[in-house]
C-alpha positions in Angstrom: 0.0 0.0 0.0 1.0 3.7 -0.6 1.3 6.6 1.4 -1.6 8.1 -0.8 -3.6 5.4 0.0 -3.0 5.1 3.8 -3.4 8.9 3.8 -7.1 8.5 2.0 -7.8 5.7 4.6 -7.0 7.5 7.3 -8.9 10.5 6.5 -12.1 8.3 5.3 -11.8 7.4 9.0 -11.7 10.7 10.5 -14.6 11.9 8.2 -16.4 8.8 9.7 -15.9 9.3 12.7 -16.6 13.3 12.4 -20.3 12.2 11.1 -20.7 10.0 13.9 -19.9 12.1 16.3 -21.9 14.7 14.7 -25.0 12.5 14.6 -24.7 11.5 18.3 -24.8 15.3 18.9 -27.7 15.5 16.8 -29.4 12.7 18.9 -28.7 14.1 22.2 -30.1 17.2 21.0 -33.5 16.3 20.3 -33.5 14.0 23.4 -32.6 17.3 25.5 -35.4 19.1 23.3 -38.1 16.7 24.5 -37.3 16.0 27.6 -37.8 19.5 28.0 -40.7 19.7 26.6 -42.4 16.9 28.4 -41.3 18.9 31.9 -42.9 22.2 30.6 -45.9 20.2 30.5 -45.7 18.7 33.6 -45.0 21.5 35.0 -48.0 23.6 33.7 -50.7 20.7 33.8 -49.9 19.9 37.3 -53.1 19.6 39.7 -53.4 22.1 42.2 -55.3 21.8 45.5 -57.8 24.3 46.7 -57.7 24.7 50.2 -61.6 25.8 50.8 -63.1 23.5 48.8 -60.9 20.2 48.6 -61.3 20.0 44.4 -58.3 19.2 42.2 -57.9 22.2 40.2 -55.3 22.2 37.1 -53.7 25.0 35.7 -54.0 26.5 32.7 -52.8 29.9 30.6 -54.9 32.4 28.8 -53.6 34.8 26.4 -56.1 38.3 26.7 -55.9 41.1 24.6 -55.8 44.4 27.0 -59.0 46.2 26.9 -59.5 49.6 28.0 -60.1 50.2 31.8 -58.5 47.1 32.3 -56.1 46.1 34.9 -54.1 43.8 37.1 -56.2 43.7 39.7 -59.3 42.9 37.6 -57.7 40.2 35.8 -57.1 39.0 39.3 -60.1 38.9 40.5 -61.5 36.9 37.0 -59.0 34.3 37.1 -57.8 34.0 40.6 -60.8 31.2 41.2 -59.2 27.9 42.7 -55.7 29.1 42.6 -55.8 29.5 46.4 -54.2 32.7 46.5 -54.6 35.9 47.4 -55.3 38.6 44.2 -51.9 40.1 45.4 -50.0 37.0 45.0 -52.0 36.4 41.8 -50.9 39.8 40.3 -47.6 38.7 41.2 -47.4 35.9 39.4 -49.2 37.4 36.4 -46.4 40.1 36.4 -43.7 37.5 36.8 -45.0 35.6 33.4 -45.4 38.6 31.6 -41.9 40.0 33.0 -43.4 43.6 33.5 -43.4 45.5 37.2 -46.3 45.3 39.2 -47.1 49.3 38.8 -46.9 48.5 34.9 -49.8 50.8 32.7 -51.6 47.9 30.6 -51.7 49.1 27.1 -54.9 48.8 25.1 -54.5 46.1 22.4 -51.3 44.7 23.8 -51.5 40.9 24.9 -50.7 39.2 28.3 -51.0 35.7 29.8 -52.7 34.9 32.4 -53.1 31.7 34.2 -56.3 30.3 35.1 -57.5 27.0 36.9 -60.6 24.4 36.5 -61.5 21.4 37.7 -61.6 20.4 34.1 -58.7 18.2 33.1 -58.2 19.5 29.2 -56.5 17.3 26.9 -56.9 18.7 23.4 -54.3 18.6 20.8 -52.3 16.1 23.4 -51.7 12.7 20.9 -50.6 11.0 24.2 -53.1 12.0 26.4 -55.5 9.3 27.9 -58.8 10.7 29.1 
């Protein structure tokens, strides 16, 4: 054999092994992706117990388009039902999904989540959910 050929060999192996190891990437990539994915669900379908009443609630997210007049504290009040909190603790936590201050001026027309709960278990547009 030739040093031209040992030289293709070797560097047929390295390109071998470069696909390899850029396929394995690849693979540990998606796994990452979707294993992330499942735990954002988990995390946002998780039951949650309502201390006056003793009903699973689960949580869910609504986006709302702003309305005039509206605010925080009205949102609140609307959605704060089974969440066990108090309406400040709920504007708190819709501030912290939205990332805006507390003392934030809601614009007309702008968009904001807010989380709501039921007793409902939803399962539309799940393939894997059994109901």
């Amino acid at each position: 054999m030739s040093n031209i050929e040992i030289y293709r060999m070797k560097r047929r192996a390295r390109e071998l092994r470069k696909k390899k190891m850029l396929a394995n990437i690849l693979k540990v990539s998606l796994l990452s992706a979707f294993l992330l994915t499942a735990v954002f669900f988990f995390i946002f379908k998780t039951p949650v117990q309502a201390k006056e009443e003793g009903e699973t609630y689960f949580k869910y997210y609504d986006t709302i388009r702003v309305e005039k007049g509206d605010s925080l504290w009205s949102y609140a009040k609307l959605y704060s039902e089974g969440s066990g909190m108090s309406t400040d603790a709920f504007i708190d936590e819709i501030c912290s999904i939205n990332h805006i201050s507390r003392h934030a001026v809601l614009r007309s027309g702008t968009t904001i989540t807010v989380p709501y709960y039921s007793t409902e278990y939803i399962c539309e547009g799940i393939s894997y959910c059994k109901q």
